[in-house]
PQR file of N, CA, C, O and H, with PARSE charges and radii, in Angstrom:
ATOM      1  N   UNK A   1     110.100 103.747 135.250 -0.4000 1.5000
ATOM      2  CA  UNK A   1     110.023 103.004 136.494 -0.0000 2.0000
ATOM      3  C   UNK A   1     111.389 102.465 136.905  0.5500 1.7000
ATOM      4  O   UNK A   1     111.619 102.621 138.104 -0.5500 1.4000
ATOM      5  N   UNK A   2     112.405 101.837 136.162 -0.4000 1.5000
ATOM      6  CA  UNK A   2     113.775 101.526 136.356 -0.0000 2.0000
ATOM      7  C   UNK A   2     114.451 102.283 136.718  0.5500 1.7000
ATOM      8  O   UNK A   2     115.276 102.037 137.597 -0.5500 1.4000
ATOM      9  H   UNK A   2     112.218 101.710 135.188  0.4000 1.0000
ATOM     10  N   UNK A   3     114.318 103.484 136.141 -0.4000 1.5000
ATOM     11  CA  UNK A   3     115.006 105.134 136.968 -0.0000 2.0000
ATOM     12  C   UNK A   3     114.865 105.207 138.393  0.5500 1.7000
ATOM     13  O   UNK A   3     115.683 105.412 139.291 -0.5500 1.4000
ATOM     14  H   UNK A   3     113.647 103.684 135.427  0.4000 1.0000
ATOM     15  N   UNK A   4     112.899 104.862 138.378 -0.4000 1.5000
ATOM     16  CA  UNK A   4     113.304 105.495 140.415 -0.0000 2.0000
ATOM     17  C   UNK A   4     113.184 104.153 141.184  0.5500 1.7000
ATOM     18  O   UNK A   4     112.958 104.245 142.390 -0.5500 1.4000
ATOM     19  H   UNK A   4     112.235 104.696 137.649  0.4000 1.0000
ATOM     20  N   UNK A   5     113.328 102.706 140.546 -0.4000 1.5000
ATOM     21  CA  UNK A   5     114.123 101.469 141.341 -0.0000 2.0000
ATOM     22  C   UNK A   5     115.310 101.852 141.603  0.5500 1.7000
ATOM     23  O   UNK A   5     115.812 101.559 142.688 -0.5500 1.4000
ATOM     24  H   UNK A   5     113.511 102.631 139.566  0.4000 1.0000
ATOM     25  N   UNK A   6     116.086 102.680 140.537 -0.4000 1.5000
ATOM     26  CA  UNK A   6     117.467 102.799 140.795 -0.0000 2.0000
ATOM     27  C   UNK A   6     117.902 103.580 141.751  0.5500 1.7000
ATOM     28  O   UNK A   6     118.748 103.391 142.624 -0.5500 1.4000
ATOM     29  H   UNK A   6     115.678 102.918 139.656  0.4000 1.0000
ATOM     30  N   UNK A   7     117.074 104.700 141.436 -0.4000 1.5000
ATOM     31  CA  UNK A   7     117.329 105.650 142.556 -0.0000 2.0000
ATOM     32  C   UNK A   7     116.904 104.996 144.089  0.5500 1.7000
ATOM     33  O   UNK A   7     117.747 104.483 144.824 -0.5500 1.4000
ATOM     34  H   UNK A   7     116.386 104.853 140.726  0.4000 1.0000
ATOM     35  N   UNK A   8     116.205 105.050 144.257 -0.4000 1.5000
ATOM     36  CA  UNK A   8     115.806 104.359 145.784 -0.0000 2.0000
ATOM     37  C   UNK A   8     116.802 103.265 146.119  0.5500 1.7000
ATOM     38  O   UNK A   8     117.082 103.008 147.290 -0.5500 1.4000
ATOM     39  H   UNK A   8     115.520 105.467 143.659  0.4000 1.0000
ATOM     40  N   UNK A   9     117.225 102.756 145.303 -0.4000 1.5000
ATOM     41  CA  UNK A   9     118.683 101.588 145.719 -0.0000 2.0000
ATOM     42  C   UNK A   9     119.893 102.205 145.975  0.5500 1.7000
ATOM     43  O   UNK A   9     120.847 101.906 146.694 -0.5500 1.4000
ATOM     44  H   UNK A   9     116.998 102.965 144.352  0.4000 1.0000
ATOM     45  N   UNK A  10     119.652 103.136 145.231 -0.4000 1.5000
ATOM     46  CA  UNK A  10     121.207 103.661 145.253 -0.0000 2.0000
ATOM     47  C   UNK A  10     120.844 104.270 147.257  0.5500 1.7000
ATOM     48  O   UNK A  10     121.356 103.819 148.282 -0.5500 1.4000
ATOM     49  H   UNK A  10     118.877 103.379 144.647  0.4000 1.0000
ATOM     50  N   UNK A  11     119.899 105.288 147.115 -0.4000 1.5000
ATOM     51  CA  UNK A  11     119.793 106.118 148.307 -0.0000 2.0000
ATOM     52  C   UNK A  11     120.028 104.885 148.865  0.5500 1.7000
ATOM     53  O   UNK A  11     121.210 104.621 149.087 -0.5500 1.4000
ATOM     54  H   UNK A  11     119.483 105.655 146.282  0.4000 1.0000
ATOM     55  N   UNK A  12     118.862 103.731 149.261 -0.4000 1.5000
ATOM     56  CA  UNK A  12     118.938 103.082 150.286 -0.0000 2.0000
ATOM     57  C   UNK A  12     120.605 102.563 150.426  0.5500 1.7000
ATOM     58  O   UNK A  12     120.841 102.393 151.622 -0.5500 1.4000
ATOM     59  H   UNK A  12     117.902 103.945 149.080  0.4000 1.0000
ATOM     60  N   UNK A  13     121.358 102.376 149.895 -0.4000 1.5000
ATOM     61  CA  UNK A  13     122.870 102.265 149.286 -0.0000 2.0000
ATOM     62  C   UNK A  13     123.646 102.920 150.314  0.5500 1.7000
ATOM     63  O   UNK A  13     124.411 102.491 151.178 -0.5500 1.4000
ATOM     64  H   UNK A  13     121.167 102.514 148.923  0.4000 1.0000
ATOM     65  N   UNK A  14     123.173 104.283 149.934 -0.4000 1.5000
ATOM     66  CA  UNK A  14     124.111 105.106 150.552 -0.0000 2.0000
ATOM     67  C   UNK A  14     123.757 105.624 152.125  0.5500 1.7000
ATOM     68  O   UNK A  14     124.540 106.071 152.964 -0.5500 1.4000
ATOM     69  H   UNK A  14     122.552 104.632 149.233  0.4000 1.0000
ATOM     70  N   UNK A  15     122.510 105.435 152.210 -0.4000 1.5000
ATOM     71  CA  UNK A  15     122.242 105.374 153.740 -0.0000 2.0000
ATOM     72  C   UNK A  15     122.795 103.784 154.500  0.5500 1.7000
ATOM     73  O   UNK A  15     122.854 103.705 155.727 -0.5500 1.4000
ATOM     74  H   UNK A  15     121.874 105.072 151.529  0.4000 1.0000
ATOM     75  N   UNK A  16     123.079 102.885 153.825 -0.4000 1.5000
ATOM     76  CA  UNK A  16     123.770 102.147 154.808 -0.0000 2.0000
ATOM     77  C   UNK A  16     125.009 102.702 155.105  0.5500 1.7000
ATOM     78  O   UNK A  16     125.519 102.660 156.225 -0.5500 1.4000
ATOM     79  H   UNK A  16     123.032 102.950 152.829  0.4000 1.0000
ATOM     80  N   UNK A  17     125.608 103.334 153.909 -0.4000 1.5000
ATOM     81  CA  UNK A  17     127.122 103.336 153.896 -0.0000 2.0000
ATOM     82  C   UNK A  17     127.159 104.157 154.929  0.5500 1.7000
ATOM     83  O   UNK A  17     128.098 103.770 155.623 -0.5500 1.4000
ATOM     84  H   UNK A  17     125.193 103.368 153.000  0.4000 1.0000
ATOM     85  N   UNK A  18     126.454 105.453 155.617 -0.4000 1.5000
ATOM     86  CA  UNK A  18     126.633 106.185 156.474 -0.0000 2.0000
ATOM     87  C   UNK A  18     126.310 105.047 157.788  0.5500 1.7000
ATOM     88  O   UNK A  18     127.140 105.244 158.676 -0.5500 1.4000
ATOM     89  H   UNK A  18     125.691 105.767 155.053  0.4000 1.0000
ATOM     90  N   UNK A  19     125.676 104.312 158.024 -0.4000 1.5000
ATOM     91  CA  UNK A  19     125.516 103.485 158.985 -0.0000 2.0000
ATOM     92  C   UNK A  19     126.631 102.927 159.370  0.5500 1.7000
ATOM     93  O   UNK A  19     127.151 102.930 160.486 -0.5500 1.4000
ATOM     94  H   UNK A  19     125.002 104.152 157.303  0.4000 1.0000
ATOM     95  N   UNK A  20     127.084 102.294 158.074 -0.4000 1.5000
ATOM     96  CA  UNK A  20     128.062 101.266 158.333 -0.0000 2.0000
ATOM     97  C   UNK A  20     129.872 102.413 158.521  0.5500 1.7000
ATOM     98  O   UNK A  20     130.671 102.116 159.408 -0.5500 1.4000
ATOM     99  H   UNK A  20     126.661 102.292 157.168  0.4000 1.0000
ATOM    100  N   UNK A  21     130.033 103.101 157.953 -0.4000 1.5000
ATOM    101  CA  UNK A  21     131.010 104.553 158.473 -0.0000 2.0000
ATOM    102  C   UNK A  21     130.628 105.412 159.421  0.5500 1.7000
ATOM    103  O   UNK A  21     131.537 105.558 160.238 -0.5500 1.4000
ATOM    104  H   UNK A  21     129.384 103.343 157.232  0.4000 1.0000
ATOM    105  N   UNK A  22     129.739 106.002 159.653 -0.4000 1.5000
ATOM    106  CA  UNK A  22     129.362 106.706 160.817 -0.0000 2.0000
ATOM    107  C   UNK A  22     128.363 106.235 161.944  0.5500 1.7000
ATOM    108  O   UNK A  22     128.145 106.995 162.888 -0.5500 1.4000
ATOM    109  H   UNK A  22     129.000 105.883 158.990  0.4000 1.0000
ATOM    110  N   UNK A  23     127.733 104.970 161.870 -0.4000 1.5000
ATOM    111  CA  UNK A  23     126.683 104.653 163.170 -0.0000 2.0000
ATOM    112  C   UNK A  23     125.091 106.410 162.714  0.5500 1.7000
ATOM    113  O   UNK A  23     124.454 107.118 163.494 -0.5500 1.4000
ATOM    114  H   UNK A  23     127.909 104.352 161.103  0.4000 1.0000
ATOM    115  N   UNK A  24     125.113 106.380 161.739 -0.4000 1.5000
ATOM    116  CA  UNK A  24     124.372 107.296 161.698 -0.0000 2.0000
ATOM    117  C   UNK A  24     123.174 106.876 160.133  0.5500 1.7000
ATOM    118  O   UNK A  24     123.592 106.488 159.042 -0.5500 1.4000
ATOM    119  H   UNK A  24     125.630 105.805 161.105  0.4000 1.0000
ATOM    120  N   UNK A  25     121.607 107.122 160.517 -0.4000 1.5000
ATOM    121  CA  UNK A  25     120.959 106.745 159.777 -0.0000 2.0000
ATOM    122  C   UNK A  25     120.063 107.589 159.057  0.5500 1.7000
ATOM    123  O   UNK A  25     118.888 107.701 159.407 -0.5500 1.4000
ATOM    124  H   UNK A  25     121.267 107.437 161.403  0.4000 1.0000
ATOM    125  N   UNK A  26     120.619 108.293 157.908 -0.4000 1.5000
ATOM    126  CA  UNK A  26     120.079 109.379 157.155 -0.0000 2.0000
ATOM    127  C   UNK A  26     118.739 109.475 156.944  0.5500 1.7000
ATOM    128  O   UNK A  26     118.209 110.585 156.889 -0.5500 1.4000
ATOM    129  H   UNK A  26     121.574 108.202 157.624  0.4000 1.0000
ATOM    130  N   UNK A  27     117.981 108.253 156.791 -0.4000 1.5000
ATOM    131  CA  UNK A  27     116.517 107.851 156.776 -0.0000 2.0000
ATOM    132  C   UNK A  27     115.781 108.197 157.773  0.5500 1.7000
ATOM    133  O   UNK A  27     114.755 108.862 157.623 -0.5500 1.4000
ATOM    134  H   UNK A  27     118.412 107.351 156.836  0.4000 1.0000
ATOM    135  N   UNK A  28     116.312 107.696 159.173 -0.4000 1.5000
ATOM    136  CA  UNK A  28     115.151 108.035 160.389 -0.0000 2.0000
ATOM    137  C   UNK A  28     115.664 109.613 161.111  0.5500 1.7000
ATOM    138  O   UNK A  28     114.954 110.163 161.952 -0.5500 1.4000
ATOM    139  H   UNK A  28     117.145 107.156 159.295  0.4000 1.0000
ATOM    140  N   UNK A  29     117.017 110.228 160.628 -0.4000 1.5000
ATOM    141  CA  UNK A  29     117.296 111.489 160.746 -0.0000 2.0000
ATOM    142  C   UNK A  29     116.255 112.218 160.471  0.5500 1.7000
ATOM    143  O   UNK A  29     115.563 112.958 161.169 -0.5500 1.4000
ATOM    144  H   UNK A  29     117.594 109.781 159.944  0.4000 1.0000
ATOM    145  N   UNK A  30     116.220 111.906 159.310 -0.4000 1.5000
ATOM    146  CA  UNK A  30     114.899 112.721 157.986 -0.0000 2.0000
ATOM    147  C   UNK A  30     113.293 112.347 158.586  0.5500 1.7000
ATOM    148  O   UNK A  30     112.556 113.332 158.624 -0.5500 1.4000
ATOM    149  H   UNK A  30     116.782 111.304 158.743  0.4000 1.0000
ATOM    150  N   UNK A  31     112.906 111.523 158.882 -0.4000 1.5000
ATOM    151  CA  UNK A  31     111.677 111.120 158.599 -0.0000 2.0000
ATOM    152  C   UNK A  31     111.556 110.522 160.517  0.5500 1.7000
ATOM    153  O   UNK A  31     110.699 109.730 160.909 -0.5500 1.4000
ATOM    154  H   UNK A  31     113.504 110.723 158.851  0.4000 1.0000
ATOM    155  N   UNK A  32     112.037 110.805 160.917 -0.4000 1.5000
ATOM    156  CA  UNK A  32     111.725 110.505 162.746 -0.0000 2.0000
ATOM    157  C   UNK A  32     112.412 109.026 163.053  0.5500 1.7000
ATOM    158  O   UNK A  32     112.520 107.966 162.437 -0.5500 1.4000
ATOM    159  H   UNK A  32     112.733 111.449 160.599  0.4000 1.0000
ATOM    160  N   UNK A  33     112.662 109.343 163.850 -0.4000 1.5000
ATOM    161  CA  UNK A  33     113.354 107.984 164.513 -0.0000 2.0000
ATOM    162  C   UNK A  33     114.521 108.036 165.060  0.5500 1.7000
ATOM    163  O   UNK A  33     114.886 109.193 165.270 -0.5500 1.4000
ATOM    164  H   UNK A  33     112.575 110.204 164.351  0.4000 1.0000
ATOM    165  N   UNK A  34     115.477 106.982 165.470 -0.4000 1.5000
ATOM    166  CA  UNK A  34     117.089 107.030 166.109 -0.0000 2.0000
ATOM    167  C   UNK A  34     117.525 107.159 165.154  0.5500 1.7000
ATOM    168  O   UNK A  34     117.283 106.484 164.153 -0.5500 1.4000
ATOM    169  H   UNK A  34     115.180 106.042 165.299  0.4000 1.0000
ATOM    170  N   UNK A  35     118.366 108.181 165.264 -0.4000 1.5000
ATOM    171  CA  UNK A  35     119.468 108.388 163.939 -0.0000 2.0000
ATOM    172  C   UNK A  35     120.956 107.646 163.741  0.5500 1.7000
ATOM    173  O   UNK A  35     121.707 107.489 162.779 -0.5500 1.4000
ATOM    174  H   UNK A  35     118.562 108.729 166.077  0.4000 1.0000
ATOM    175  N   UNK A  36     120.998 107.186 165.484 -0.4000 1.5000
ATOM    176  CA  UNK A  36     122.388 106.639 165.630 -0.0000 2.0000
ATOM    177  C   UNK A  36     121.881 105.096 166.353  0.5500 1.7000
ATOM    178  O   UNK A  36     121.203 104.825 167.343 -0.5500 1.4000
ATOM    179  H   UNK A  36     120.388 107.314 166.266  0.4000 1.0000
ATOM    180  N   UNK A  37     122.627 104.223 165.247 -0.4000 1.5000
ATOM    181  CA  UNK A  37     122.884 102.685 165.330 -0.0000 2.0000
ATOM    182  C   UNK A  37     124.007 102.462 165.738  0.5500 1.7000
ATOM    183  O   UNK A  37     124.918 103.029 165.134 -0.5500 1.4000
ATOM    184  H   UNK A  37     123.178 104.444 164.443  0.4000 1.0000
ATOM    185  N   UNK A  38     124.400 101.461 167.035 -0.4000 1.5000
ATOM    186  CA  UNK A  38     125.324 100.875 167.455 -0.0000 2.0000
ATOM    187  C   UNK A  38     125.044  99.189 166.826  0.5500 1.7000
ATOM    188  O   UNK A  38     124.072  98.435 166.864 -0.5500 1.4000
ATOM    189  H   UNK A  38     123.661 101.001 167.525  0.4000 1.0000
ATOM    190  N   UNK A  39     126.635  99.068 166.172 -0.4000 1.5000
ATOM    191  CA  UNK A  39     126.202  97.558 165.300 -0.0000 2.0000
ATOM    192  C   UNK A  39     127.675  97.005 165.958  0.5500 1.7000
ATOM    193  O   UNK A  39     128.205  97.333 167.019 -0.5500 1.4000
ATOM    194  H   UNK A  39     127.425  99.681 166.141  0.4000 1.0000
ATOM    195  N   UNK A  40     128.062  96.184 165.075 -0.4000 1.5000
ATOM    196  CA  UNK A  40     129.009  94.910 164.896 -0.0000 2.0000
ATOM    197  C   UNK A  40     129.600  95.551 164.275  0.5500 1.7000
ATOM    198  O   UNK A  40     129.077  96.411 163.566 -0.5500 1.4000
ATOM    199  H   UNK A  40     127.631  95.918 164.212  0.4000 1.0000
ATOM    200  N   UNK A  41     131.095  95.319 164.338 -0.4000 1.5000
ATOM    201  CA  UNK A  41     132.393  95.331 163.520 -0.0000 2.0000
ATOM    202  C   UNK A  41     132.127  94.853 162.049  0.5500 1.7000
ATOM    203  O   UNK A  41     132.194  95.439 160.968 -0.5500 1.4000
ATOM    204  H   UNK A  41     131.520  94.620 164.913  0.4000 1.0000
ATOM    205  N   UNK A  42     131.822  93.663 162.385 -0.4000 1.5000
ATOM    206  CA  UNK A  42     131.344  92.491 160.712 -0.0000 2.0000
ATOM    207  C   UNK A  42     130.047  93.305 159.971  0.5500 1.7000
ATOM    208  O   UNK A  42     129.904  93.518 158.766 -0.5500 1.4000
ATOM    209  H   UNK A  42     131.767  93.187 163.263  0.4000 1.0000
ATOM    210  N   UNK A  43     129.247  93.648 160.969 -0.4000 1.5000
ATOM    211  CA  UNK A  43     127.862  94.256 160.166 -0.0000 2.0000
ATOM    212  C   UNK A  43     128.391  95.933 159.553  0.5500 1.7000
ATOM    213  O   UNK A  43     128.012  96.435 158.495 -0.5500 1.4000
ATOM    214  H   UNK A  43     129.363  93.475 161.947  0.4000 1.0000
ATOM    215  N   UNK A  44     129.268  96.510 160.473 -0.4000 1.5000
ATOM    216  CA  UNK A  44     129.596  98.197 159.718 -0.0000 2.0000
ATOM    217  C   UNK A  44     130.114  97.698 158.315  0.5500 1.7000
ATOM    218  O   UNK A  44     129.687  97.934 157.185 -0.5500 1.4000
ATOM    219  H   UNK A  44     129.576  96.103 161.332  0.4000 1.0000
ATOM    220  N   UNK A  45     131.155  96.945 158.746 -0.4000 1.5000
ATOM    221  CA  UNK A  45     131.977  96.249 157.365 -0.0000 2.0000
ATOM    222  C   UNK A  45     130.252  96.115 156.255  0.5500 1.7000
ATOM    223  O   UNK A  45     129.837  96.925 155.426 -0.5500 1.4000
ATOM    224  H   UNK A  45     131.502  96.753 159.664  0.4000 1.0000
ATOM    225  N   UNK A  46     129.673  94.885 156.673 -0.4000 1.5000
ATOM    226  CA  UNK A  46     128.903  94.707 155.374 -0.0000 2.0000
ATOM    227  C   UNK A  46     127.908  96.097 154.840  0.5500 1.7000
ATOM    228  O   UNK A  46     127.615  96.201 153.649 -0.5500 1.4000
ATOM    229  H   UNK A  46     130.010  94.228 157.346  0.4000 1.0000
ATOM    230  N   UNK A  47     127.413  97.193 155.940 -0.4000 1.5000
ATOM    231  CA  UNK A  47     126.659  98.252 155.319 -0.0000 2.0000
ATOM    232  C   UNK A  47     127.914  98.971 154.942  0.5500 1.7000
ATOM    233  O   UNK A  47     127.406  99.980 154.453 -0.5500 1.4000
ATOM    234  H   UNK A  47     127.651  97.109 156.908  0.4000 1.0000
ATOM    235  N   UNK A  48     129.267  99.155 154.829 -0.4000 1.5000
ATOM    236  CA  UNK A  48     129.950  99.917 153.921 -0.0000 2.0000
ATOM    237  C   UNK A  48     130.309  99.356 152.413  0.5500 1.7000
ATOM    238  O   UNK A  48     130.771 100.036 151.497 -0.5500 1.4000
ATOM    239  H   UNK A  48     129.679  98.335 155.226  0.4000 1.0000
ATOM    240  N   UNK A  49     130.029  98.142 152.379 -0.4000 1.5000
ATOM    241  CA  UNK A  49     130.412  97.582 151.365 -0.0000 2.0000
ATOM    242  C   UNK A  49     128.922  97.799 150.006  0.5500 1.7000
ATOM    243  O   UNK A  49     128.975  98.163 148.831 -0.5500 1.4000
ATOM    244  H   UNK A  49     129.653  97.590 153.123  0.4000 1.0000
ATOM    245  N   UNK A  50     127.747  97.380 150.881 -0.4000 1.5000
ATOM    246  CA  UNK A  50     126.688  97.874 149.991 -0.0000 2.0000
ATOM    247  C   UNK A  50     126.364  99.457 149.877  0.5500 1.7000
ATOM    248  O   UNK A  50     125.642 100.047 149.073 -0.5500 1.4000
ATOM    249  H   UNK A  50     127.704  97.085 151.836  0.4000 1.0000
ATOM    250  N   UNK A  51     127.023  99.869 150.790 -0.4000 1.5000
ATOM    251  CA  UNK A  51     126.734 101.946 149.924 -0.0000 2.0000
ATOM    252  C   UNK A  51     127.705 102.042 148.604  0.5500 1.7000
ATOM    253  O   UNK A  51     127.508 102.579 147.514 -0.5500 1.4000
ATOM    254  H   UNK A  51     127.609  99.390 151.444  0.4000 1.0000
ATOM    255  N   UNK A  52     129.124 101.124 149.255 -0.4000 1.5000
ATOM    256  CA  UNK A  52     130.065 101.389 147.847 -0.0000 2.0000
ATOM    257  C   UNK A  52     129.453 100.953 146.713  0.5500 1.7000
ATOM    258  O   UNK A  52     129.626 101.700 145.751 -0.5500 1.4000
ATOM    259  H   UNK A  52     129.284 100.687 150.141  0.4000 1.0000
ATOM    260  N   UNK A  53     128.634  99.751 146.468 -0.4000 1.5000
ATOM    261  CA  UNK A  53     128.114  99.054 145.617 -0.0000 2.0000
ATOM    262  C   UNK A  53     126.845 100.267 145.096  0.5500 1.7000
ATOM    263  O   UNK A  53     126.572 100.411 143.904 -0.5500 1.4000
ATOM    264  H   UNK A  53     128.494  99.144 147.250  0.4000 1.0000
ATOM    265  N   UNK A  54     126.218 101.005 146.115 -0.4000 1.5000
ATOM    266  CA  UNK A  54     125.239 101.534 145.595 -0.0000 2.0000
ATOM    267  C   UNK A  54     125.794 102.916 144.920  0.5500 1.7000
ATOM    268  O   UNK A  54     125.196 103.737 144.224 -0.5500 1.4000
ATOM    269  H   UNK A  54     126.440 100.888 147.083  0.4000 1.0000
ATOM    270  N   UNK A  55     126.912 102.889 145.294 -0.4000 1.5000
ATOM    271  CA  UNK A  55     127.884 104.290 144.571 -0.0000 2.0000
ATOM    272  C   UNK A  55     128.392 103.603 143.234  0.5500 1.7000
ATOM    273  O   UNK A  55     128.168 104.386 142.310 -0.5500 1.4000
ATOM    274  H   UNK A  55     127.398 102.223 145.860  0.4000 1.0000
ATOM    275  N   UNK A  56     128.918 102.578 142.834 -0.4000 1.5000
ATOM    276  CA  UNK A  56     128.882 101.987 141.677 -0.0000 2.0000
ATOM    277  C   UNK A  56     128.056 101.588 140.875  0.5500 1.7000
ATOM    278  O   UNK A  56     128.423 101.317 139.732 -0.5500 1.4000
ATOM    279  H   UNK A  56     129.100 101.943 143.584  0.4000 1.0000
ATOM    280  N   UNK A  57     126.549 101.425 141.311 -0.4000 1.5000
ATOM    281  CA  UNK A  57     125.038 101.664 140.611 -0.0000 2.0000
ATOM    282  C   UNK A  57     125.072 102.815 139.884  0.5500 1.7000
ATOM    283  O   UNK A  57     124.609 102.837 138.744 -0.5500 1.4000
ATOM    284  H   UNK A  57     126.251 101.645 142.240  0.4000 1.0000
ATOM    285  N   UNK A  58     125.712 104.080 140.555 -0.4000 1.5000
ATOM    286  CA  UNK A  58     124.989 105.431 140.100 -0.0000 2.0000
ATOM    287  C   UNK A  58     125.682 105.485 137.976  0.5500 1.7000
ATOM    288  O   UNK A  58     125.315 106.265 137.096 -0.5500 1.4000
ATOM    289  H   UNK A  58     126.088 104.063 141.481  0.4000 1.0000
ATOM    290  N   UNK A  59     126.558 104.501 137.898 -0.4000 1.5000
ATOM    291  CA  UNK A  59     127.095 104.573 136.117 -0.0000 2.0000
ATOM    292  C   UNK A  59     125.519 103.821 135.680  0.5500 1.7000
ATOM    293  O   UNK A  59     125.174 104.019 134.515 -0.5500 1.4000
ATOM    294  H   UNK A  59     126.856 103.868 138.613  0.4000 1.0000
ATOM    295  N   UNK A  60     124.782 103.166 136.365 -0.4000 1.5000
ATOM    296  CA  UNK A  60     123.605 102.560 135.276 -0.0000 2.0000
ATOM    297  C   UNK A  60     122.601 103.618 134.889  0.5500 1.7000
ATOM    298  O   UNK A  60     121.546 103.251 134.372 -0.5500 1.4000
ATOM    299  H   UNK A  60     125.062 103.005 137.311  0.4000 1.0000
ATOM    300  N   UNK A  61     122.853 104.991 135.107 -0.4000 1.5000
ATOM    301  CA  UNK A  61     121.896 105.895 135.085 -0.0000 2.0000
ATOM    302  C   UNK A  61     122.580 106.255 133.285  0.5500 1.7000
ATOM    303  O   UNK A  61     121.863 107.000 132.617 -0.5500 1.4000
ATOM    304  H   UNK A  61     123.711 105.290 135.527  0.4000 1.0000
ATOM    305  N   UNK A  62     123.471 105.898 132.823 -0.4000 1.5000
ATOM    306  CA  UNK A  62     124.057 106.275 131.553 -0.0000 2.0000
ATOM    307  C   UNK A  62     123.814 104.601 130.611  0.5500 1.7000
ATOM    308  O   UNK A  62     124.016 104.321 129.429 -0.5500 1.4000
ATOM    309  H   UNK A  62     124.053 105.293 133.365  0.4000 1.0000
ATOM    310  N   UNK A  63     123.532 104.136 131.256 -0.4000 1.5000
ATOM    311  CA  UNK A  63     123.827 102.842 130.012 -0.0000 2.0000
ATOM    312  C   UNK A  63     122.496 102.618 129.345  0.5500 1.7000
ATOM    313  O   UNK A  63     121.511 102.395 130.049 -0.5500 1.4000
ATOM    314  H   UNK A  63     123.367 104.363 132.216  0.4000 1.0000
ATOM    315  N   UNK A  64     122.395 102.663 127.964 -0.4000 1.5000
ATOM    316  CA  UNK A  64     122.174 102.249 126.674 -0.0000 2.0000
ATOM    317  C   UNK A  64     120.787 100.766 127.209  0.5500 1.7000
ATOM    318  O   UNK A  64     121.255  99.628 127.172 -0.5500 1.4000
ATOM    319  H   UNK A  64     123.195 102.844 127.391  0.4000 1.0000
ATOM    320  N   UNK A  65     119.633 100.859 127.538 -0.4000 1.5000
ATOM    321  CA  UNK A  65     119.091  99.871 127.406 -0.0000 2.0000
ATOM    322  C   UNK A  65     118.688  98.980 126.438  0.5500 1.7000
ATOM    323  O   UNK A  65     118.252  97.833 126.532 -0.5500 1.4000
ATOM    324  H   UNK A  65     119.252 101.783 127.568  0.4000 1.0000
ATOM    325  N   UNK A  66     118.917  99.733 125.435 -0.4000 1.5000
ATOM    326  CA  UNK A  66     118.146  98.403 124.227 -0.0000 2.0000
ATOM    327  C   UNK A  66     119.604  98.325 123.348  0.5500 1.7000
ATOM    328  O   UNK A  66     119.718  98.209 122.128 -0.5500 1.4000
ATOM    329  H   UNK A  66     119.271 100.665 125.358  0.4000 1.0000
ATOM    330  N   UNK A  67     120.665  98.425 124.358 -0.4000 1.5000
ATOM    331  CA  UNK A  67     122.570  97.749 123.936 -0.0000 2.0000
ATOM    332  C   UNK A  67     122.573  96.802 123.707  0.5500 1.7000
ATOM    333  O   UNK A  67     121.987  96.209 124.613 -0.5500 1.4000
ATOM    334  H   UNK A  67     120.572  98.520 125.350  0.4000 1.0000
ATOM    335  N   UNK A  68     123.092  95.748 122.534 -0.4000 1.5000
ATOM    336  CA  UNK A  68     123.189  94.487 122.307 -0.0000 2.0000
ATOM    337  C   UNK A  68     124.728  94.457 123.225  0.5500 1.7000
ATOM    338  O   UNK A  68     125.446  93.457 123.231 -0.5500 1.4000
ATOM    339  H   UNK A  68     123.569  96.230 121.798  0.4000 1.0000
ATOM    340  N   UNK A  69     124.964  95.350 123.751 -0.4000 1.5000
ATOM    341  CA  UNK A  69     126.748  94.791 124.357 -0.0000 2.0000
ATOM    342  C   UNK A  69     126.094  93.973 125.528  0.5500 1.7000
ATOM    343  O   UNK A  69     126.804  93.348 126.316 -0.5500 1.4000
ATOM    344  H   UNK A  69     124.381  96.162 123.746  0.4000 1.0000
TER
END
């Protein structure tokens, strides 16, 4: 179950990051809807910052759960 929390974070992750870099929304591309979001300067900034974050998630797919580190 922690596997596909992760996964779905990460995706949802990386579909901001295309929001927040391209005005484009990989989710309603796929599955119906506007694909292109017009946002804020401050808001592209914050959905690029959580795809990077969800691109730095993708190392927890290797770590050791029952690690005393």
């Amino acid at each position: 179950m922690a596997k596909f929390a992760l996964t779905l974070v990460i995706i949802g992750a990386l579909n901001w990051l295309l929001v927040g870099l391209f005005e484009w929304d990989l989710v309603s591309a796929l599955l119906g809807g506007d694909s292109h979001r017009e946002s804020s300067g401050l808001s592209r900034i914050v959905y690029a910052l959580v795809g990077l974050c969800g691109i730095y998630c993708v190392r927890f797919y290797a770590v050791d759960r029952y690690s005393t580190r």
